[in-house]
N, C-alpha and C positions, 0 to 999 in steps of 0.2 A: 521469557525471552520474546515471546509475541510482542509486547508492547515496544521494546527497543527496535525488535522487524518492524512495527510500521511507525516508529516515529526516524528512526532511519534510514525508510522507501522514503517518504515524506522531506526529507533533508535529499537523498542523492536525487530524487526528482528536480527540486529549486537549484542545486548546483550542479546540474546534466541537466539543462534547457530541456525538461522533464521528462526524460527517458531515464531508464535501468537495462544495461544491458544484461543479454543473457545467450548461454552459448548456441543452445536451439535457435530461439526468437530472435536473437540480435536484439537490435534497441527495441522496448517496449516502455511505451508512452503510458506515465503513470499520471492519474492527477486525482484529487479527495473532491467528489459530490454531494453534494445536499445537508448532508450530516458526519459530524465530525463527535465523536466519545474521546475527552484526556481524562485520565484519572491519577493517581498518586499509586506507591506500590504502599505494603505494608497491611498489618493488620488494621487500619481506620483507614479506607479509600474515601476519597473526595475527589468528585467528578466536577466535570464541565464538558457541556453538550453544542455545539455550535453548529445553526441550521441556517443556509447561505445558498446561493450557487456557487461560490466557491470558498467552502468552508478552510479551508488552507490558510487562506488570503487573510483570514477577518484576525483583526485586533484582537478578540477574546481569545480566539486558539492560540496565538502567539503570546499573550500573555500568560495563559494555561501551562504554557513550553517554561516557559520565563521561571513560574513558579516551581516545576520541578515535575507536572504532569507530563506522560506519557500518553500514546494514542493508545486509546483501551477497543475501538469498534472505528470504522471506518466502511465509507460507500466508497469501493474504488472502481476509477474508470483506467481501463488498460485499452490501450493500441497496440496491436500485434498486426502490422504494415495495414491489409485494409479490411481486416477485422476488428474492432469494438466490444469489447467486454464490458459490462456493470454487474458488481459483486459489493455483497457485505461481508466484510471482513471481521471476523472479533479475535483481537489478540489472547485471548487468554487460554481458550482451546484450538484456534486458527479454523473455526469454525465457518463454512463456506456457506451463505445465506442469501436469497433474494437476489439469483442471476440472472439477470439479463445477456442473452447471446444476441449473437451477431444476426443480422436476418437474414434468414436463408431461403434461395430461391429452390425451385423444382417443384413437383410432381406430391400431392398430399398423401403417401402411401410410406411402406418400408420403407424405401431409400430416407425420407425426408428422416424420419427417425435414427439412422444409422447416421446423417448428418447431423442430427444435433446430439446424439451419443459423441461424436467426435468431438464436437465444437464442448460440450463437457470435458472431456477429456483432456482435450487441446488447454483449454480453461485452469486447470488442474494443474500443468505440467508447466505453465508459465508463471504460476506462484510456489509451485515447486521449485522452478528453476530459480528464480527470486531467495525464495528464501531459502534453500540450499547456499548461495552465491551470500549472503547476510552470514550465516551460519561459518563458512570456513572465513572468512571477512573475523568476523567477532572473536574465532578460537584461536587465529594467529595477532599477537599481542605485537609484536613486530608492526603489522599493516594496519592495526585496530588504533593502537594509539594513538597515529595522527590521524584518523579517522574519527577518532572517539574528538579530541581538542579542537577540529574541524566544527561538530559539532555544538562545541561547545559555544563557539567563538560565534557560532549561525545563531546558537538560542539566545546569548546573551544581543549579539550585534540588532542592528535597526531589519535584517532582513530576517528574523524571526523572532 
């Protein structure tokens, strides 16, 4: 289900002028950096890799979509108001890799480190809240369907 989580961040970001809200966070600004993994499900994966500034955007990822891949890894950038996250995401264990936090000021001692334990934490509970928020989305069939044809209509159409 990791792959559907982020090839479905990746859709309600393009249609929520790139936010995901969430009930802690409020809107948090999602968008895909540097590198982009689609792959195919199934027992023979076949991948496609797309390295851009904004891999999202580019014509190979979108036709990637087209063909029936899902996002398998992802570099995500999150905005949570005026904090900045950068994380690798891998869908397949949700596997949290290569964070960058927000830069934090103060004093190089304890405290600094109880600040960026939080800002982990913080980090943690905003892909939580995300994909918690994907999760009861996906299990009520009711909300999912035109959710799901939304989709479809994205992958197939000229904006994906």
């Amino acid at each position: 289900m990791g792959r559907e989580f982020l090839t479905w961040l990746w859709f309600e970001a393009e249609r929520n002028e790139g936010g995901v809200d969430t009930p802690t966070f409020g809107r948090v600004g999602v968008d895909f950096g540097q590198r982009l993994s689609l792959e195919t499900g199934g027992n023979t994966k076949e991948g496609s890799t797309v390295q851009a500034d904004a891999p999202s955007q580019a014509e190979e990822a979108r036709t990637a979509l087209r063909t029936g891949k899902k996002v398998a890894k992802a570099r995500l950038l999150l905005d949570a108001g005026e904090r900045q996250y950068q994380v690798n995401l891998d869908a397949e264990s949700l596997t949290i890799a290569g964070a960058k936090l927000p830069t934090m000021l103060g004093p190089k001692d304890a405290s600094l480190l109880d600040e960026r334990l939080r800002l982990i934490d913080e980090l943690e509970a905003i892909l939580d809240e995300m994909y918690v928020g994907f999760v009861r989305l996906r299990m009520d069939e009711g909300r999912w369907a035109p959710v799901r044809e939304a989709m479809r209509e994205w992958v197939a159409g000229s904006g994906a």
